[in-house]
N, C-alpha and C positions, 0 to 999 in steps of 0.2 A: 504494500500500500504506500503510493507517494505522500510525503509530506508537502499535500495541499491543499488546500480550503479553492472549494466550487462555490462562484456566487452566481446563483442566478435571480435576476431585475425580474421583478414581475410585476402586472396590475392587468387581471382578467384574461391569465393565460389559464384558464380550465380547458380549453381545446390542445393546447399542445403540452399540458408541464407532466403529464405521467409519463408520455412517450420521451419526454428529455431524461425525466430522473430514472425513468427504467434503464438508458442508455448507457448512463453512468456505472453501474453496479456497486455494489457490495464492497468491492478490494481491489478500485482506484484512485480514489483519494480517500486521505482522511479525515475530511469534514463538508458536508453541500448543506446549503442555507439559503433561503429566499430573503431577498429584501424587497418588500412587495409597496406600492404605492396604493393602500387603500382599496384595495381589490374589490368589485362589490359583487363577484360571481364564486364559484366554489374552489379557486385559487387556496386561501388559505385551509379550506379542509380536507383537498387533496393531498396538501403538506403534511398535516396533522396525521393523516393514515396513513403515510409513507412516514411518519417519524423525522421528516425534515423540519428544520429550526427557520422560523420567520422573524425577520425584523421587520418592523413596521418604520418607514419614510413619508414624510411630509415635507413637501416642498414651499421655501419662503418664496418664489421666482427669483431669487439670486443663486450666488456663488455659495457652498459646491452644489452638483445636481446631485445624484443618485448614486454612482458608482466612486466619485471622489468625497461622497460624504461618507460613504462605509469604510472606507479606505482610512478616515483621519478619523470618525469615532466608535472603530467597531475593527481597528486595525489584528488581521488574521493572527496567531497565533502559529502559523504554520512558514516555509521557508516558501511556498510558491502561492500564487492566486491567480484563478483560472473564471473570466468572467464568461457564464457561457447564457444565452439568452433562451428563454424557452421554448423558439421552436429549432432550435439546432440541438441535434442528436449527434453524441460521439458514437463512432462507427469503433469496431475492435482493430483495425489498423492505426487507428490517430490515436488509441489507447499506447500500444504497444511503442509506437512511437516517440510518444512523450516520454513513457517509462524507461525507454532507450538514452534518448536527449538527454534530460533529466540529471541521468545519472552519469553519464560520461563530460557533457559540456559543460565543466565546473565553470568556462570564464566568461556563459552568456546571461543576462539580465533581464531577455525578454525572446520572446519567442512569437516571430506572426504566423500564423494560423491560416491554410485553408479551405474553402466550405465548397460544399457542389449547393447548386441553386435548383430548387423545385417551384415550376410555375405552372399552371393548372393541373396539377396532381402529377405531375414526370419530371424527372432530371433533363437541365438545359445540359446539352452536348456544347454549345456553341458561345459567346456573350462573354464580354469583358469579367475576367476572374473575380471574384471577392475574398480578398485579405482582409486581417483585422491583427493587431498586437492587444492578444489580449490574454496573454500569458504571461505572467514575470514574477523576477522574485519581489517578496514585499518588502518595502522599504527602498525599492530603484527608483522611483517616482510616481506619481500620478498625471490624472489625463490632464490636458492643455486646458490652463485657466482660460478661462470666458467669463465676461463680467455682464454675463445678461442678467435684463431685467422684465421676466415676461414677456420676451418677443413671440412665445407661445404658450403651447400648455405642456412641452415637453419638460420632463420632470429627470431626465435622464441625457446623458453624454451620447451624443446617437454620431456625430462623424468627426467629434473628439477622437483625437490617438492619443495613447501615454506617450509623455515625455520620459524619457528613463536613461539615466548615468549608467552608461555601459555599454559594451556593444550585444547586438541584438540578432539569433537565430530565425531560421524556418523551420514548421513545421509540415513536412509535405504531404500529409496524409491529410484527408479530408473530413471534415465535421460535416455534415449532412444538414442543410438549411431549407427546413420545411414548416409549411405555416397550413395550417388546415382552417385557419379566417376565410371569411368567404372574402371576391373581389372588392365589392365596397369599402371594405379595412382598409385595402392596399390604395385604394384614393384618399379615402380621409388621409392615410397616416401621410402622404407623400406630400398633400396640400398645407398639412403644418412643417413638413421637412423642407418644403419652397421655401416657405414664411421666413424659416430660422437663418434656411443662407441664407437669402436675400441681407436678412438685415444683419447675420455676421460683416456680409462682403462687403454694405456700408460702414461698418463701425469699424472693420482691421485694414482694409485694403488701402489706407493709408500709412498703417503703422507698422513700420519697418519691425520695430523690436518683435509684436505679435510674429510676423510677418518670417523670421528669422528660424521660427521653430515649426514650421511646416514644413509637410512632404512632400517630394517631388511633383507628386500628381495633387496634394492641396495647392500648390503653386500653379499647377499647368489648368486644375479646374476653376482657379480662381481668375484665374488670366482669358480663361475663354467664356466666363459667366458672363463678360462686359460685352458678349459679340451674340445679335439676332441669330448666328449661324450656330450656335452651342448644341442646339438641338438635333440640328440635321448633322453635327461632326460628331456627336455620340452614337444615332442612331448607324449613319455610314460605319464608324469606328467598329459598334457592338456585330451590326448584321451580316458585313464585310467583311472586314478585314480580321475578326476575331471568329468568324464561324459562325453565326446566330444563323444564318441560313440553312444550316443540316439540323435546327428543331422545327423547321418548316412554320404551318400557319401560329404555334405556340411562341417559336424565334422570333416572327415577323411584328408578333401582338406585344411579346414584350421589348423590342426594341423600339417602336412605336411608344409605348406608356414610358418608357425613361427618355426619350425624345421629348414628350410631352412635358416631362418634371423641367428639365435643364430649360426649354421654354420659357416655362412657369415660372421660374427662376429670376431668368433674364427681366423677364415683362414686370413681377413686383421690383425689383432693382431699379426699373426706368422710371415704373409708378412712383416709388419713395421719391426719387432723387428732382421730380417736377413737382 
């Protein structure tokens, strides 16, 4: 069993959180815990049955959100923390994996992670990969401060990366990113994930200092959010050039609806800023 504490962010995941914590098992880490946002469906008594520990989060609309407030008052007891979200399931390869890493790469601090993407019930073959660093040891850092103030209702770090002293691994074995919400979820949630860039991209895309501790592709997405064409260089980018066209009408549909986000994007950016 690794010494690591599993956190999973929860608020009305009863549709996906047995199938996550079933995932996990018995004697791969040494501690998994919800920190849940007020759940108002059977979230915490799915917990309760499975013997998982819930912490309960309320958010002021400031600084920290979700994941960096458990971090600084509920900091792990354990040498690693693995944030995992409730509808991604670890597969027994990204198990074995991490147990592998873990135990041999004593001189990495973080480890990016990643996931195969399920959109209308099947695995995409095709579409821009999803990474995430959301593995590391505790006490290398937390995720990038942001000093919002209810630019929406998200209560949580959603395209926040940790920042972390040290250098940082891959994990090549894939986490399984599936959501059994029906489509409408997937519009609300992306119509507040508009909101937040947008009005990050006014507040930092001035400031060098913020500006200094982004990612390659937080630089390259923030630099094409200010262009009408954001939308049609993603969808080209995802359906083209990365495969989205061998999952045929499912590729096409979702290459389309993240065309639409980066749009969306763009267009509250132009709103705000008139």
């Amino acid at each position: 069993m690794l010494d690591l504490t599993i956190v999973i962010p929860t608020k009305n995941e009863s549709k996906n959180l047995v199938g996550c914590i079933e995932s996990i098992g018995t004697d791969f880490a040494k501690k998994v815990l919800l920190v849940d946002s007020q759940s108002e469906d059977e979230t915490k008594l799915i917990a309760a049955k499975l013997g998982i520990e819930v912490i309960d989060f309320v958010w002021n609309g400031q600084f920290p959100k979700k994941r960096n407030w458990y971090l600084r008052n509920h900091t792990p007891d354990t040498q690693w923390v693995l944030f995992l979200d409730a509808d991604e399931y670890l597969t027994n390869d990204f198990k074995l994996e991490v147990k592998t890493k873990l135990t041999r790469d004593t001189d990495k601090v973080g480890y990016w992670l990643n996931y195969s993407i399920y959109f209308l019930g099947k695995q995409l073959k095709g579409g821009y990969p999803l990474k995430k660093l959301a593995l590391f040891r505790v006490g290398s850092g937390e995720y990038e401060r942001i000093d919002e103030k209810r630019w929406s209702k998200l209560d949580m770090e959603i395209h926040e990366h940790p920042i972390l002293a040290g250098e940082t691994g891959e994990i090549k074995s894939r986490i399984d990113h599936r959501d059994f919400r029906p489509v409408d979820y997937y519009f609300t949630k992306h119509q507040e994930y508009a909101s937040w860039e947008a009005e990050r991209y006014l507040n930092d895309i001035n400031d060098e200092a913020k500006k200094a501790s982004w990612t390659w592709k937080q630089k390259l997405k923030y630099r094409l959010l200010n262009s009408p064409l954001v939308g049609t260089i993603y969808f080209f980018g995802s359906y083209i050039l990365m495969g989205g066209f061998r999952d045929g009408s499912r590729g096409f549909a979702f290459a389309i609806l993240k065309m639409s986000y980066f749009t969306q994007v763009y267009c509250k950016i132009v709103e705000k800023t008139k």
